[in-house]
FIZA-379669 format. One record per atom (N, C-alpha, C): residue number from 0; residue in three letters; x, y, z. Coordinates in nm, 2 decimals, always signed. Layout:
REM residues N
@k NUM	r ALA	X X	Y Y	Z Z
...
REM end
This chain:
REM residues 135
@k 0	r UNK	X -0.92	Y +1.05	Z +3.32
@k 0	r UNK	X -1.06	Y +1.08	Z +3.28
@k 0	r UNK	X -1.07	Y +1.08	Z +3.13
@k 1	r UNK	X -1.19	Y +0.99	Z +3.07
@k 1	r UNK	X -1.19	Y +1.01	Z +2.94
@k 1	r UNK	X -1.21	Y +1.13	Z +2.89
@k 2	r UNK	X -1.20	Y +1.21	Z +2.79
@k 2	r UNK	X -1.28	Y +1.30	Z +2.69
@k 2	r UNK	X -1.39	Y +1.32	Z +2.69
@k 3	r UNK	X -1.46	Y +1.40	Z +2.71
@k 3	r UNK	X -1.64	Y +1.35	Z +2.73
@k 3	r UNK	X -1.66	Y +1.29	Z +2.56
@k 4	r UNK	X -1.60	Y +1.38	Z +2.44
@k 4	r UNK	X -1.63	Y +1.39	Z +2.30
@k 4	r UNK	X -1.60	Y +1.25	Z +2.31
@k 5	r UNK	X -1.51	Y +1.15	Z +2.35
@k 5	r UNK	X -1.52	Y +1.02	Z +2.33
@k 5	r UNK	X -1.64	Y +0.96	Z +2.42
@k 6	r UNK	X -1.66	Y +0.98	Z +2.52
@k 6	r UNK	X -1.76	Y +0.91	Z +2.60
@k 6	r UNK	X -1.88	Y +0.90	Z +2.52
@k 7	r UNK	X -1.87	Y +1.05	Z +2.46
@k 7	r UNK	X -2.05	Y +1.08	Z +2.35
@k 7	r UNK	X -2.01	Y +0.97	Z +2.23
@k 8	r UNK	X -1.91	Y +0.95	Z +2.19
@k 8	r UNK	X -1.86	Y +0.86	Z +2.05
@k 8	r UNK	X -1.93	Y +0.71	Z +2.09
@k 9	r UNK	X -1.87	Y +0.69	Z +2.20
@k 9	r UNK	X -1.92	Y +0.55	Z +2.24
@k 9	r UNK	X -2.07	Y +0.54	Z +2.24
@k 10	r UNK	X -2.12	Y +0.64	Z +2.27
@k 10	r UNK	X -2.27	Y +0.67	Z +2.29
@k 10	r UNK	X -2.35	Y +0.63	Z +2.13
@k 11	r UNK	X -2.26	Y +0.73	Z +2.05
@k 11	r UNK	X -2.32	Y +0.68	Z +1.95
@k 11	r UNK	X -2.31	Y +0.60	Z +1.89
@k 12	r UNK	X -2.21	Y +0.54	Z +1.87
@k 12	r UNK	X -2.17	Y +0.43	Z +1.80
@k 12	r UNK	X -2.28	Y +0.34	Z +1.95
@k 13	r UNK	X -2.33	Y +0.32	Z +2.02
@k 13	r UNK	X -2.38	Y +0.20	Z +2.09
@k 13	r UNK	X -2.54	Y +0.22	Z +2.06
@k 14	r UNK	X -2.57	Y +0.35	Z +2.03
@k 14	r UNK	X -2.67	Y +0.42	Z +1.90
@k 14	r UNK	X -2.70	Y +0.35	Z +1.77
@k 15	r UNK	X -2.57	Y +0.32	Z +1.71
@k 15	r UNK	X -2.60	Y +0.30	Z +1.56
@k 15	r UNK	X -2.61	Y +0.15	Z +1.63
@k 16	r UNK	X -2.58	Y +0.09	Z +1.70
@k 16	r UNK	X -2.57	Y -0.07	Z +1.72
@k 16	r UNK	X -2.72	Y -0.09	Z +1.79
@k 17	r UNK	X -2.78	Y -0.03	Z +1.85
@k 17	r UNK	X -2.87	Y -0.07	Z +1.93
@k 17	r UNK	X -3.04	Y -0.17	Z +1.83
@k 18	r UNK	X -3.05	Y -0.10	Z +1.70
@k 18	r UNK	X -3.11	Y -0.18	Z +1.65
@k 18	r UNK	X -3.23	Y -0.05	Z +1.63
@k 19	r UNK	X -3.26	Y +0.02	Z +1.67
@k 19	r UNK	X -3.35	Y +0.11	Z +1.74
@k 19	r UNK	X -3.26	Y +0.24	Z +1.61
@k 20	r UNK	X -3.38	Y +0.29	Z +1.54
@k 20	r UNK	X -3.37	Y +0.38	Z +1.41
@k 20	r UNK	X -3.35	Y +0.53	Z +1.46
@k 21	r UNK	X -3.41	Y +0.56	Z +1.57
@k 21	r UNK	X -3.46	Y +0.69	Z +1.67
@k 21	r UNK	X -3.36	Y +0.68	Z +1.79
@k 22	r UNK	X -3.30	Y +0.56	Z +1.79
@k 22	r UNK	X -3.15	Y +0.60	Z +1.89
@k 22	r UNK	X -3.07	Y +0.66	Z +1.90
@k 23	r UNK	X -3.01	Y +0.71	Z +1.74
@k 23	r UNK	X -2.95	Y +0.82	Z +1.77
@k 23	r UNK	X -2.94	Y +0.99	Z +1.76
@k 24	r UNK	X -3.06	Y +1.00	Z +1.76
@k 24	r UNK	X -3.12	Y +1.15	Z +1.74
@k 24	r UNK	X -3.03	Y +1.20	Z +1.82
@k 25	r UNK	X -3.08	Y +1.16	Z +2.02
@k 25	r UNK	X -3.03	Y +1.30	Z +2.09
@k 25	r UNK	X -2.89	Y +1.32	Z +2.12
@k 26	r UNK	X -2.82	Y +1.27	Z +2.02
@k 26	r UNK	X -2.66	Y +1.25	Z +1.99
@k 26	r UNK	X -2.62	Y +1.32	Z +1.87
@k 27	r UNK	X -2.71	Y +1.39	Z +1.80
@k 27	r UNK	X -2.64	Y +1.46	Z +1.67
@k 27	r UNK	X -2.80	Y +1.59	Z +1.69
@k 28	r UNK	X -2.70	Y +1.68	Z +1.62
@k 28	r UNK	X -2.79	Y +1.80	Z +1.61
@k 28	r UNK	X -2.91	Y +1.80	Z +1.50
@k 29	r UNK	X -3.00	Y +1.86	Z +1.49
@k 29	r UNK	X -3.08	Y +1.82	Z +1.39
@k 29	r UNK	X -3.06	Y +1.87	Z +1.25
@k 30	r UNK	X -2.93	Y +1.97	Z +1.27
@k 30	r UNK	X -2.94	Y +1.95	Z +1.11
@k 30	r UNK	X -2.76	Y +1.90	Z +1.13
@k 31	r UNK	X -2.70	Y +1.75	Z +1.16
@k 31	r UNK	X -2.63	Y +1.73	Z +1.15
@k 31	r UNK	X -2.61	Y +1.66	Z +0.99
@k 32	r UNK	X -2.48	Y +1.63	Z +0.97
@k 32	r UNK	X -2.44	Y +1.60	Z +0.78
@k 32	r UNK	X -2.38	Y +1.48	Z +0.81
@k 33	r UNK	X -2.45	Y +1.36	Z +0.72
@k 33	r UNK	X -2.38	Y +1.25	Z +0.76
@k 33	r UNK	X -2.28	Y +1.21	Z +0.63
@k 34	r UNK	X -2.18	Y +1.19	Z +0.62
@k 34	r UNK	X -2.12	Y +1.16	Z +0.47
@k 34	r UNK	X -2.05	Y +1.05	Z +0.48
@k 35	r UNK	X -2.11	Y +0.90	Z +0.43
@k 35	r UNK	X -2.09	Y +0.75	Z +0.46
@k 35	r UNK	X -2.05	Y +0.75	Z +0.31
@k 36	r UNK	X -1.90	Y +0.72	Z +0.28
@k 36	r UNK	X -1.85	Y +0.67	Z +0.13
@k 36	r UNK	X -1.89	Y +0.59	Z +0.07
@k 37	r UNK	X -2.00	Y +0.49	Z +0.11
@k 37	r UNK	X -2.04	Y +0.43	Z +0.02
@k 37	r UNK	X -2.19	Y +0.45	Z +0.03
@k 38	r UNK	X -2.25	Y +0.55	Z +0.13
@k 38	r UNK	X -2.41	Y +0.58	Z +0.10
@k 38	r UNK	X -2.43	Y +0.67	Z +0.02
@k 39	r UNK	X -2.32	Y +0.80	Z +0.08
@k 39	r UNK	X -2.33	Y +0.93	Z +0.05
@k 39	r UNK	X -2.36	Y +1.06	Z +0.13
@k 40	r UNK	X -2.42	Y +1.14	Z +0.10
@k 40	r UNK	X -2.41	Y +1.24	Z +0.18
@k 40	r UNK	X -2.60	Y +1.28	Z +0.23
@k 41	r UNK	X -2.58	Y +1.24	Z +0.39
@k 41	r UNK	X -2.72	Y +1.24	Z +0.40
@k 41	r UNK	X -2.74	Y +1.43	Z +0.51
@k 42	r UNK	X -2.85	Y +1.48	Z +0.46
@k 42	r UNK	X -2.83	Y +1.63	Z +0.52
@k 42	r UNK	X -3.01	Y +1.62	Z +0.64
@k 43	r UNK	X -2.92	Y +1.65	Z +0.79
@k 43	r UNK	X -2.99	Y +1.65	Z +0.88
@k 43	r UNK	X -3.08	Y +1.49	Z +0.92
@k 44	r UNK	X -3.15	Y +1.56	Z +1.03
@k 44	r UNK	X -3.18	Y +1.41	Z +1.12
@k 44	r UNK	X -3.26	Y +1.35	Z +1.02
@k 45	r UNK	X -3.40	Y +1.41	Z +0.94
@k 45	r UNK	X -3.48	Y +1.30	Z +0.88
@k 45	r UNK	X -3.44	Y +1.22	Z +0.80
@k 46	r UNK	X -3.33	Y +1.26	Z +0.71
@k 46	r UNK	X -3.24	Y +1.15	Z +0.59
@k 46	r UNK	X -3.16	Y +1.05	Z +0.67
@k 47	r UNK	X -3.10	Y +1.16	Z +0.77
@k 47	r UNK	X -3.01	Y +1.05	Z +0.86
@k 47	r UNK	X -3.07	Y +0.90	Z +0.88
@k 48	r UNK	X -3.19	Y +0.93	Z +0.98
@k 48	r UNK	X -3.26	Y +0.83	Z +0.98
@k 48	r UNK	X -3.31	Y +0.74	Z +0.87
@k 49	r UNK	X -3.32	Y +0.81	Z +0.79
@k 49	r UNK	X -3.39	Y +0.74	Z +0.63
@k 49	r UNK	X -3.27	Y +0.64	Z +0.60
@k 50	r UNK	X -3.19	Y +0.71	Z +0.60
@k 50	r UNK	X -3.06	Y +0.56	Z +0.55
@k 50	r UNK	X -3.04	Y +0.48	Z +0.66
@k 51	r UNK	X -3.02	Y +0.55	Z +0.78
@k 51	r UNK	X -3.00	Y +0.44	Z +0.90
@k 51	r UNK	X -3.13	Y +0.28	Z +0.94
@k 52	r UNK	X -3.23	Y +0.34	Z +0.89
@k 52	r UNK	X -3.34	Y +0.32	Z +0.92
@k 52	r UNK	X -3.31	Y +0.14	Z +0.82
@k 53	r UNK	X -3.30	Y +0.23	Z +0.69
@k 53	r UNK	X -3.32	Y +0.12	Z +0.59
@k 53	r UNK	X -3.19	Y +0.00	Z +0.60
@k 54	r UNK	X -3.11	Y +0.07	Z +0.61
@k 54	r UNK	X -2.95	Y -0.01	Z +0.67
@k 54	r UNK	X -3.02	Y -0.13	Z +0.78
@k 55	r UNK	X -3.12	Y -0.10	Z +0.89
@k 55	r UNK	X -3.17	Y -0.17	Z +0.99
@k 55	r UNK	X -3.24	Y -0.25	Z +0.91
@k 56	r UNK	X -3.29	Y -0.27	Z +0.81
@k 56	r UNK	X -3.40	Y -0.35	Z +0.75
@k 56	r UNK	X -3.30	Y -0.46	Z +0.68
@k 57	r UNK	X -3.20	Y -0.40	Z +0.59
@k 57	r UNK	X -3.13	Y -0.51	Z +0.56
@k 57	r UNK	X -3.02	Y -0.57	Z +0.67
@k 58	r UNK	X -2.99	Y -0.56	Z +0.77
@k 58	r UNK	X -2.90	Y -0.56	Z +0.88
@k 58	r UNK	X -2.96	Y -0.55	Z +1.00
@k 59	r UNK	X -3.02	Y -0.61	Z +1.06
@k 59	r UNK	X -3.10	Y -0.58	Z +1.19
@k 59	r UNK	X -3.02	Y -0.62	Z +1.30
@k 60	r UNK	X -2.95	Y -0.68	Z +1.30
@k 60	r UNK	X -2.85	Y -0.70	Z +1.40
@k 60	r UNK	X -2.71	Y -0.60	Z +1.41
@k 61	r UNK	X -2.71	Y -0.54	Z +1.30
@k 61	r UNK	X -2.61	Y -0.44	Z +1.31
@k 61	r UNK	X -2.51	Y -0.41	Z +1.40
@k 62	r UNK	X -2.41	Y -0.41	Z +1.46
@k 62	r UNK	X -2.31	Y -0.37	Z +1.59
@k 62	r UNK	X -2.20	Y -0.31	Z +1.47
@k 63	r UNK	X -2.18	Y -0.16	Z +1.58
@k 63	r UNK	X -2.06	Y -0.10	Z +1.53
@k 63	r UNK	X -1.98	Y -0.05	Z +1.65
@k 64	r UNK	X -1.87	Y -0.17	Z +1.68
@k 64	r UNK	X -1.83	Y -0.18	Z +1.76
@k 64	r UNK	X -1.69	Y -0.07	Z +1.78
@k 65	r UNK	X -1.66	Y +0.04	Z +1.82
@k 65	r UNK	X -1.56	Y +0.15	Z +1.84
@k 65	r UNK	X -1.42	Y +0.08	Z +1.90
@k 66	r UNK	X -1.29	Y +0.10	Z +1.89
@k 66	r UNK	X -1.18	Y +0.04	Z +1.88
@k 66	r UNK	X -1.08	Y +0.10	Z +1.95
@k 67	r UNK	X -0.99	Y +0.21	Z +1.87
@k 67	r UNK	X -0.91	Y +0.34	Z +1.90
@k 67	r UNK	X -1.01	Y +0.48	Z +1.84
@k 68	r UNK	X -0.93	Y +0.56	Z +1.95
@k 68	r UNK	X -0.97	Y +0.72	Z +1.97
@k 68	r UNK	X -0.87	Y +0.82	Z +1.93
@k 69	r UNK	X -0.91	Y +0.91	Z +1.86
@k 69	r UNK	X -0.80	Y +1.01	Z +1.84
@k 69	r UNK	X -0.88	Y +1.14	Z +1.86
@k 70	r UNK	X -0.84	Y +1.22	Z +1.92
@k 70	r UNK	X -0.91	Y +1.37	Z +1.93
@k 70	r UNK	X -0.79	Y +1.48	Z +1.90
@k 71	r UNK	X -0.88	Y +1.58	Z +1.86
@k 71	r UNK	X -0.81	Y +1.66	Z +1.80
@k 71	r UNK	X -0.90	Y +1.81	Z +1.87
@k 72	r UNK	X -0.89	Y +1.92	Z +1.86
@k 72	r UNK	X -0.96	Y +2.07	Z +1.88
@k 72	r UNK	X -1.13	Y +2.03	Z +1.85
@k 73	r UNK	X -1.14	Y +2.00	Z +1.71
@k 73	r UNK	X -1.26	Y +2.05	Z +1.65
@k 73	r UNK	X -1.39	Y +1.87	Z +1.70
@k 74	r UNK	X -1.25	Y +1.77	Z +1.71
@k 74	r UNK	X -1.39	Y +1.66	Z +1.73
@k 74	r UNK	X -1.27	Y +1.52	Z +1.75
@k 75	r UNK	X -1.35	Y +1.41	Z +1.66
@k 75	r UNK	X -1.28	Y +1.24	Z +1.72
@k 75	r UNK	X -1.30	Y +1.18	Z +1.65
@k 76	r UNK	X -1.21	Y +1.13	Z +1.54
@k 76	r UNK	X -1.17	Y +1.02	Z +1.51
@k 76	r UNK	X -1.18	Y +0.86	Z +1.56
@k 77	r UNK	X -1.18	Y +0.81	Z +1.50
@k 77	r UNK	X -1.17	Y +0.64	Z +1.57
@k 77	r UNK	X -1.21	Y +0.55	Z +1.50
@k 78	r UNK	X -1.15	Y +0.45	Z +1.51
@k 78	r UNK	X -1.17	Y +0.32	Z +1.45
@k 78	r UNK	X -1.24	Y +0.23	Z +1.51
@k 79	r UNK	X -1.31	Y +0.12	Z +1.35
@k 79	r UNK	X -1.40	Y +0.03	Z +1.45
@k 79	r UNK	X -1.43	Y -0.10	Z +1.38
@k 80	r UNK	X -1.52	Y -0.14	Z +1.41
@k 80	r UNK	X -1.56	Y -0.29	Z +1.31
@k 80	r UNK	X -1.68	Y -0.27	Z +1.34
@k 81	r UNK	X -1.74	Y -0.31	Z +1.20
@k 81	r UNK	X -1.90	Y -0.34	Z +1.22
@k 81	r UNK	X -1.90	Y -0.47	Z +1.15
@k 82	r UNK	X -2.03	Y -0.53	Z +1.20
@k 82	r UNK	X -2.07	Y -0.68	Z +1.19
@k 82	r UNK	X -2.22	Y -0.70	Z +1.16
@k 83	r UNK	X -2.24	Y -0.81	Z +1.15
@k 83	r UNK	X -2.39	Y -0.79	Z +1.13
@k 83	r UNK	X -2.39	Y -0.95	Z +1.03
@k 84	r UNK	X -2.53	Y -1.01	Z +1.06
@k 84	r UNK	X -2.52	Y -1.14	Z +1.02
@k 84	r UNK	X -2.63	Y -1.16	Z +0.89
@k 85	r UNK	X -2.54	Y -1.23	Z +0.77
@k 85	r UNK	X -2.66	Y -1.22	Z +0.64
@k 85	r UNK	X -2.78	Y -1.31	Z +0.64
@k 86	r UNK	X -2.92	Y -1.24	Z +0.67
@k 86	r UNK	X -3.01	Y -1.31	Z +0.68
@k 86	r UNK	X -3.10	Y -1.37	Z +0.59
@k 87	r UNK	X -3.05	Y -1.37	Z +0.46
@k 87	r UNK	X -3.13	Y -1.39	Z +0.34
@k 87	r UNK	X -3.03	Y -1.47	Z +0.28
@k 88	r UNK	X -3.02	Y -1.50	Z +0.14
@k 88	r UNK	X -2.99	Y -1.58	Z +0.04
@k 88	r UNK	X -2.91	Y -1.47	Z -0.05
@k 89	r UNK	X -2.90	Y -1.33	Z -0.01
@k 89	r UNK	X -2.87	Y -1.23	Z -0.14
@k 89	r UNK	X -2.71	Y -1.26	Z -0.16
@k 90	r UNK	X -2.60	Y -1.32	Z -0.09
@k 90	r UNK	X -2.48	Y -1.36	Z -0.12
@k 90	r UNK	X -2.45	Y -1.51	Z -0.15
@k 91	r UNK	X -2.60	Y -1.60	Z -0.19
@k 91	r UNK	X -2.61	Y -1.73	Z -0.23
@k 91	r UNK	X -2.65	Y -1.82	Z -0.07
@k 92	r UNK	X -2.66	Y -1.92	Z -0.11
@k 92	r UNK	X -2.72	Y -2.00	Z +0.04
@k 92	r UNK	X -2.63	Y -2.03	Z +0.09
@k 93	r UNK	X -2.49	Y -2.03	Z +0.09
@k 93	r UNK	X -2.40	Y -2.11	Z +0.18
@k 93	r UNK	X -2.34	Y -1.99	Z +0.27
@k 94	r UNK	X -2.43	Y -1.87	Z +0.25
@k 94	r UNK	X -2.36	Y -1.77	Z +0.34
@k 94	r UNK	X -2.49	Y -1.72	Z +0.41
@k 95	r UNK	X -2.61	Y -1.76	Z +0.37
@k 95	r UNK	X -2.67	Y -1.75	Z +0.51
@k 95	r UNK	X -2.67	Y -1.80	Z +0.67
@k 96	r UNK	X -2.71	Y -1.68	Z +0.76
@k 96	r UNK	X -2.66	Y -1.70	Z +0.88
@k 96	r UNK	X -2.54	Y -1.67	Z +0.90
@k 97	r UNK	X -2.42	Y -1.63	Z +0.84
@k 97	r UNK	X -2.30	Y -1.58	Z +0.86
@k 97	r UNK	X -2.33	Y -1.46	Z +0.93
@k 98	r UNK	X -2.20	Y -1.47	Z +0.95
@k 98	r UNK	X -2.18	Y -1.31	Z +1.01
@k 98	r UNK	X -2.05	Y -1.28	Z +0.96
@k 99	r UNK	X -2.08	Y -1.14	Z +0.90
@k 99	r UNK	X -1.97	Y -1.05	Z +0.86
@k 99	r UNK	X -1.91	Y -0.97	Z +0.96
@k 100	r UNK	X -1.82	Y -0.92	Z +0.89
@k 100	r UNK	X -1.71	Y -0.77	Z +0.96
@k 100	r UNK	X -1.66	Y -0.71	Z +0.84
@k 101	r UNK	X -1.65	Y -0.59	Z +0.89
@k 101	r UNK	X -1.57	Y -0.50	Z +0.80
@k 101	r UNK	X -1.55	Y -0.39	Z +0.89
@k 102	r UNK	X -1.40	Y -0.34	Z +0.85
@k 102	r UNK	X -1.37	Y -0.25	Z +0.94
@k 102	r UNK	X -1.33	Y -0.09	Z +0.88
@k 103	r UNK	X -1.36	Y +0.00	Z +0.92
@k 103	r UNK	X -1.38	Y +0.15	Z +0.90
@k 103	r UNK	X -1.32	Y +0.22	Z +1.01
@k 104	r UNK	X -1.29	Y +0.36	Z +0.98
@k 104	r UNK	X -1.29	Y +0.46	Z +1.02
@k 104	r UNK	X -1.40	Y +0.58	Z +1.02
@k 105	r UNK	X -1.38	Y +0.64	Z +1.15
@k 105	r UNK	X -1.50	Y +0.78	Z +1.12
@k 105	r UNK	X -1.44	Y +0.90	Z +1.18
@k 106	r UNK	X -1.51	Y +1.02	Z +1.17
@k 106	r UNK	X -1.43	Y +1.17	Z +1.22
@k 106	r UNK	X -1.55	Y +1.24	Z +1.26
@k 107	r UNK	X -1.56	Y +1.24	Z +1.35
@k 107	r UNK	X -1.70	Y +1.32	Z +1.42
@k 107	r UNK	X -1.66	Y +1.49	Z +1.48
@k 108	r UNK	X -1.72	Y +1.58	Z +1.44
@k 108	r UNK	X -1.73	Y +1.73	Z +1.44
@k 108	r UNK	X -1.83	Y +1.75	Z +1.53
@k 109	r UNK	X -1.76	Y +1.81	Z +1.67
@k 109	r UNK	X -1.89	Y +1.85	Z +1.79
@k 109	r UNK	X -1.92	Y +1.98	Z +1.77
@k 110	r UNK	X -2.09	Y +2.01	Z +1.79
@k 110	r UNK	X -2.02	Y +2.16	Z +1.82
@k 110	r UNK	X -2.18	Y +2.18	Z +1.93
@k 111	r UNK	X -2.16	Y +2.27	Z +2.06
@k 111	r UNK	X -2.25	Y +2.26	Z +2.17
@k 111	r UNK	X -2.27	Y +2.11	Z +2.20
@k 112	r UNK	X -2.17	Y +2.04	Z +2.16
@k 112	r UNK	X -2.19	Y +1.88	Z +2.27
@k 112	r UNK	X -2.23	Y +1.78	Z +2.19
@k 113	r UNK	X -2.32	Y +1.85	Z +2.05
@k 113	r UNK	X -2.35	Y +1.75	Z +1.98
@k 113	r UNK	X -2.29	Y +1.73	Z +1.86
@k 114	r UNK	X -2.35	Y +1.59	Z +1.80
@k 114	r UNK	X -2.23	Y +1.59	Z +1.67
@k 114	r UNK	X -2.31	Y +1.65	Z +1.59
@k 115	r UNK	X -2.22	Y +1.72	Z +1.48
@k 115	r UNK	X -2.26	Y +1.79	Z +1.36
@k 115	r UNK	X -2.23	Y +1.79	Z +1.21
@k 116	r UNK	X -2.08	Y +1.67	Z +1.21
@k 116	r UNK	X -2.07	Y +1.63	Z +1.10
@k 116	r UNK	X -2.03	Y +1.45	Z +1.15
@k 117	r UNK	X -2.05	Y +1.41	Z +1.08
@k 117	r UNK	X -1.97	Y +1.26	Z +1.07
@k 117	r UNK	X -1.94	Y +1.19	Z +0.95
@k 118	r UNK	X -1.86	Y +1.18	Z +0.96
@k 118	r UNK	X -1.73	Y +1.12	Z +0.81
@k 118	r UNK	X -1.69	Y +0.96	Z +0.84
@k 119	r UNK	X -1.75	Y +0.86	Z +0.77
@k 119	r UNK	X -1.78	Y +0.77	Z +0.74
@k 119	r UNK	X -1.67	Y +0.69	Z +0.64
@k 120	r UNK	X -1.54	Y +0.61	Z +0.64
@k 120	r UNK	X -1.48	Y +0.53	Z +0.60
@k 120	r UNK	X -1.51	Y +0.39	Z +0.59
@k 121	r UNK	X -1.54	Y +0.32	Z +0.45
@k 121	r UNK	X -1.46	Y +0.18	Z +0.46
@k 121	r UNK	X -1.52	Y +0.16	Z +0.31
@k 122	r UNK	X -1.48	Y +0.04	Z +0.35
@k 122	r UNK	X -1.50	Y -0.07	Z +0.18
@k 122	r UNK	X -1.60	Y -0.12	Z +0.16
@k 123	r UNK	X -1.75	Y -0.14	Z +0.06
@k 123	r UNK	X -1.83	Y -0.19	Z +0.05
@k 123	r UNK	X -1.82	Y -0.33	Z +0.03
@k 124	r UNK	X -1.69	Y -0.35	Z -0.03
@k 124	r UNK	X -1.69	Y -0.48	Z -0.06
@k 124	r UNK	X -1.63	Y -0.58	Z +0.04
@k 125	r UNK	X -1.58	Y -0.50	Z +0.19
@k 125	r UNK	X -1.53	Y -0.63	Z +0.26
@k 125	r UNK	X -1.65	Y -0.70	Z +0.29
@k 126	r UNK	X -1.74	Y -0.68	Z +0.32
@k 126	r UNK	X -1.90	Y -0.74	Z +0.31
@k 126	r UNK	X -1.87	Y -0.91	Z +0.28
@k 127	r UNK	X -1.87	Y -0.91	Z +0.14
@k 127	r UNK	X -1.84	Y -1.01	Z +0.04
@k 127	r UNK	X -1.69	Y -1.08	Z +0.09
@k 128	r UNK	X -1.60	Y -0.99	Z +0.09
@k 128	r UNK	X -1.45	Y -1.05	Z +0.12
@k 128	r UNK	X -1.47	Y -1.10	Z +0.27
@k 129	r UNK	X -1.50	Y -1.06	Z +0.37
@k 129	r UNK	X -1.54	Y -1.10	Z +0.48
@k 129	r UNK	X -1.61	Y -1.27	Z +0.48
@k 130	r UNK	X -1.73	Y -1.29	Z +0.43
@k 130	r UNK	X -1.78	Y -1.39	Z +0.42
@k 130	r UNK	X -1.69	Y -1.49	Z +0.34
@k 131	r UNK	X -1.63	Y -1.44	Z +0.23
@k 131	r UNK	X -1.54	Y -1.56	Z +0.14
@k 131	r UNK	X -1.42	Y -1.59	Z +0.28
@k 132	r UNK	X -1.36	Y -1.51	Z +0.30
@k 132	r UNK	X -1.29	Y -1.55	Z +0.40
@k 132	r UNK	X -1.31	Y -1.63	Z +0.51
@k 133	r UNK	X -1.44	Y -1.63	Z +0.56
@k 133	r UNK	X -1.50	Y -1.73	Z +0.69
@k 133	r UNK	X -1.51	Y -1.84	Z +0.54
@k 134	r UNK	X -1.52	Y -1.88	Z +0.46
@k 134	r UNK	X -1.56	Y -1.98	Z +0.40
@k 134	r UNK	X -1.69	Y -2.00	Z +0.37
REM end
């Protein structure tokens, strides 16, 4: 039997992929802390959304697809890839329409079932390295 704390992971992570800004509310507490290394540190659900939101505007296809699990007492770890396809001209014309990947790690803190912190790893720039690599 899985971990429920992973079952909920998958949940959100199919949250942040669904496209849908308000998907993942009933999956984090409302004053949950989001700290994405290259966003920064967003405090409770309305900011949450405010970054997630805007992320959807540039990335509307967004998928953050979950990989390996690691749990521990306090919460879950896990690895993932996110993708998402460049729909504009902002990395020049010969990379629209692509689709990227870049791959991350996160560390999610439950507390009464919901998440309450999540810790956000990766590189801004596989973005760019991603697409030079597809060519």
């Amino acid at each position: 039997m899985e971990d429920p704390r992973i079952t909920h992971a998958r949940k959100l992570f199919a949250a942040w992929s669904s496209g849908d800004a308000d998907a993942p509310a009933p999956l984090l507490s409302s004053d949950a802390v989001l700290y994405d290394i290259v966003g920064g540190t967003k405090h409770g659900w309305p900011e949450i959304r405010a970054f997630f939101a805007e992320g959807l505007v540039a990335w509307p296809d967004l998928v953050l697809e979950p990989e390996m699990f690691w749990t521990n007492d306090e919460g879950v770890a896990l690895s993932w890839t996110m993708s998402a396809t460049v729909p504009d001209d902002r990395f020049g014309e010969r990379h629209r329409g692509k689709r990227w990947r870049s791959e991350g790690m996160t560390y999610l803190v439950f507390r009464d079932g919901l998440v309450v912190h999540e810790v956000d790893y990766h590189h801004g720039g596989n973005v760019v390295r991603s697409l030079e690599e597809a060519g």
